[in-house]
C-alpha positions as a Markdown table, in Angstrom:
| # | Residue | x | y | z |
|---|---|---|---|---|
| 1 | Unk | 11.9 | 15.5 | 19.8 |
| 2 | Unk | 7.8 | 15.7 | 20.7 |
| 3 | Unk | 5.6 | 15.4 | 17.4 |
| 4 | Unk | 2.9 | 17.8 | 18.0 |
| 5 | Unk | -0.3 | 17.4 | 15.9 |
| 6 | Unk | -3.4 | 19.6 | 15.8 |
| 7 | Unk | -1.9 | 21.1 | 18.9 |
| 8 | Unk | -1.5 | 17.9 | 21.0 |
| 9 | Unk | 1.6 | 15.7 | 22.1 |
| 10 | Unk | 0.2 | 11.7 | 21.0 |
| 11 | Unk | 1.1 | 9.6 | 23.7 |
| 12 | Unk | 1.3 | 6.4 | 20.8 |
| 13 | Unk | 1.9 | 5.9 | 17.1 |
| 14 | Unk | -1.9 | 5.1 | 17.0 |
| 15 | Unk | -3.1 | 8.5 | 19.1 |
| 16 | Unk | -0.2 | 9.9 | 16.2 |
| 17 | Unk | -2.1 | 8.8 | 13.1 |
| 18 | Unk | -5.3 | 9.2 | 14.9 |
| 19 | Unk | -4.9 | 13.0 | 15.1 |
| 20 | Unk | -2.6 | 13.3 | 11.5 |
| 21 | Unk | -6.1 | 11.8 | 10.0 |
| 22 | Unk | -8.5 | 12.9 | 12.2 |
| 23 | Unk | -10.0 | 10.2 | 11.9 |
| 24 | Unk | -9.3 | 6.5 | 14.2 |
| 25 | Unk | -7.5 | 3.9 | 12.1 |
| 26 | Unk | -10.0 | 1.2 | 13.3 |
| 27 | Unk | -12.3 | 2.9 | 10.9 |
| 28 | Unk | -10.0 | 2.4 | 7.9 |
| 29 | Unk | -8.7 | -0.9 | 8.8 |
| 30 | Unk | -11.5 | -2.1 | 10.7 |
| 31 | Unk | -11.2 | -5.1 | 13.9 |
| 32 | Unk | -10.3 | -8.9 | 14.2 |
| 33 | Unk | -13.6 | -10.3 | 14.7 |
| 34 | Unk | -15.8 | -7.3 | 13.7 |
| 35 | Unk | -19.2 | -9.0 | 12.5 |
| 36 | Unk | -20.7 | -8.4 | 9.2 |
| 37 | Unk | -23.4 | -5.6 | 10.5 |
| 38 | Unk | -19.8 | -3.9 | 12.3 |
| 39 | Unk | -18.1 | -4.2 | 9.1 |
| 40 | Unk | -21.3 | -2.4 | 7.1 |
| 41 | Unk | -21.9 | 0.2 | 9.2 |
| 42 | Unk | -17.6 | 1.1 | 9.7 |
| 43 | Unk | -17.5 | 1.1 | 5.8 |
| 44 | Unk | -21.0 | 2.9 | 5.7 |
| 45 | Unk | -19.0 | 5.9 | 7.9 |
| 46 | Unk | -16.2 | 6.0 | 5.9 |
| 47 | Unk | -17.8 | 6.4 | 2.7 |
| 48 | Unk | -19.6 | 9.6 | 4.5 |
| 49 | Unk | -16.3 | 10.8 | 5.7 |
| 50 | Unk | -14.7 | 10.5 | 2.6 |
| 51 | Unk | -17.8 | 12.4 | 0.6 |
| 52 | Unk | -18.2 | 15.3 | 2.8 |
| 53 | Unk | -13.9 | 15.4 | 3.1 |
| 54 | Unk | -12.5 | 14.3 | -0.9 |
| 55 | Unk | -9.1 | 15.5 | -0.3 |
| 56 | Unk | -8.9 | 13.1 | 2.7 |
| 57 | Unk | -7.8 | 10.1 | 0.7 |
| 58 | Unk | -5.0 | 12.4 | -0.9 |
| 59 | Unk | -3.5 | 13.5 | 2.1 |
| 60 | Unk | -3.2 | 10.2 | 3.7 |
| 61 | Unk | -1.7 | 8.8 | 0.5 |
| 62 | Unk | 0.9 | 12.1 | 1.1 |
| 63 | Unk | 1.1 | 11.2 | 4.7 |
| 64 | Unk | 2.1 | 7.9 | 4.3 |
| 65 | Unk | 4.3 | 8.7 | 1.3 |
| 66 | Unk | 6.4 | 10.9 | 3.8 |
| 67 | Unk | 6.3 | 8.6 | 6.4 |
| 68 | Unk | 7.9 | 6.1 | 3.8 |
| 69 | Unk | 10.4 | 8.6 | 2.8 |
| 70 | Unk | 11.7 | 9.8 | 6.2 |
| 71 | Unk | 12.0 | 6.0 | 7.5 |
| 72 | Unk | 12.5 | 3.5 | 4.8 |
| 73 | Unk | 13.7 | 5.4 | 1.7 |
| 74 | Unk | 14.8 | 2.3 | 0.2 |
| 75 | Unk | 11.4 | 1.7 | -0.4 |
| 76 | Unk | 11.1 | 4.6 | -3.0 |
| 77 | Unk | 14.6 | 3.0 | -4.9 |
| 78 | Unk | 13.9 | 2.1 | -8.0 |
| 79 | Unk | 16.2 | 0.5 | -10.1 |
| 80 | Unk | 16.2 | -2.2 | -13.4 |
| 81 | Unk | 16.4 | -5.6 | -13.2 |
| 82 | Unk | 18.7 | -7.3 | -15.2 |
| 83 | Unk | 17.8 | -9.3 | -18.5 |
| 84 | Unk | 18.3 | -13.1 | -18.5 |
| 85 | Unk | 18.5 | -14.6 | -21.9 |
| 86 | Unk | 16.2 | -17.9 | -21.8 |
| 87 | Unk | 18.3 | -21.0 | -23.3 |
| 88 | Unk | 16.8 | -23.2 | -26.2 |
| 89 | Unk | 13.8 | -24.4 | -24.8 |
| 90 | Unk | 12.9 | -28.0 | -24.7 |
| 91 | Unk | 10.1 | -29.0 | -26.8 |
| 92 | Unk | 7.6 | -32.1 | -25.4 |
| 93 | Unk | 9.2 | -34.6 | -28.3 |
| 94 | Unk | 12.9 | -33.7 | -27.2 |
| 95 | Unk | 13.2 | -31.4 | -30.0 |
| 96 | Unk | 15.1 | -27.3 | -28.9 |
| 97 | Unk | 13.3 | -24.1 | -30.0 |
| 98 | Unk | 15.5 | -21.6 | -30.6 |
| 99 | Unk | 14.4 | -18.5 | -29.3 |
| 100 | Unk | 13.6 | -15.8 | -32.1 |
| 101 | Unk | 13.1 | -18.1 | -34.7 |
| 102 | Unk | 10.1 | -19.7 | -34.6 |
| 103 | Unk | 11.6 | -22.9 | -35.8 |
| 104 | Unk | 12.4 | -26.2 | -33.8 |
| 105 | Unk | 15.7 | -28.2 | -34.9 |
């Protein structure tokens, strides 16, 4: 099945999130070896991207939501640890505290 977005075919899963965004995701994630006047200027873009577009931010948290529900649900599974009681705890002198009574024996 062809994934069409904003009326193209991506030829990668970068060109994919590239066009879901409309934005590159070099600009969010930045480069290996970007230097510090690189790095200022990238975040100095995004900030203007994300001002003149507010609602970006909350449709790539949706996108990426999806994207987690369609191919790793087990992600979203959320489910209760079990409880461990602790045994009597050993004191520094060798004496036990038992736990709940704020006594050692």
């Amino acid at each position: 099945m062809k994934h069409i977005v904003a009326g193209r075919v991506p030829a990668d899963t970068t060109e994919f999130i590239e066009l879901a965004l409309g934005t590159p995701p070099e600009l969010w994630l930045g480069t290996e070896g970007e230097s510090p006047l690189e790095r200022a200027a990238r975040l100095d873009a995004a900030r203007d991207i994300l001002a003149t577009h507010p609602e970006l931010a909350d449709d790539t948290l949706r996108l990426a939501a999806r994207a987690i529900e369609d191919h790793a649900p087990d992600l979203f599974t959320v489910i209760a640890l079990p409880t461990r009681k602790h045994p009597a705890r050993r004191l520094f002198d060798g004496r036990t505290h038992q736990a709940g009574t704020g006594a050692a024996a």
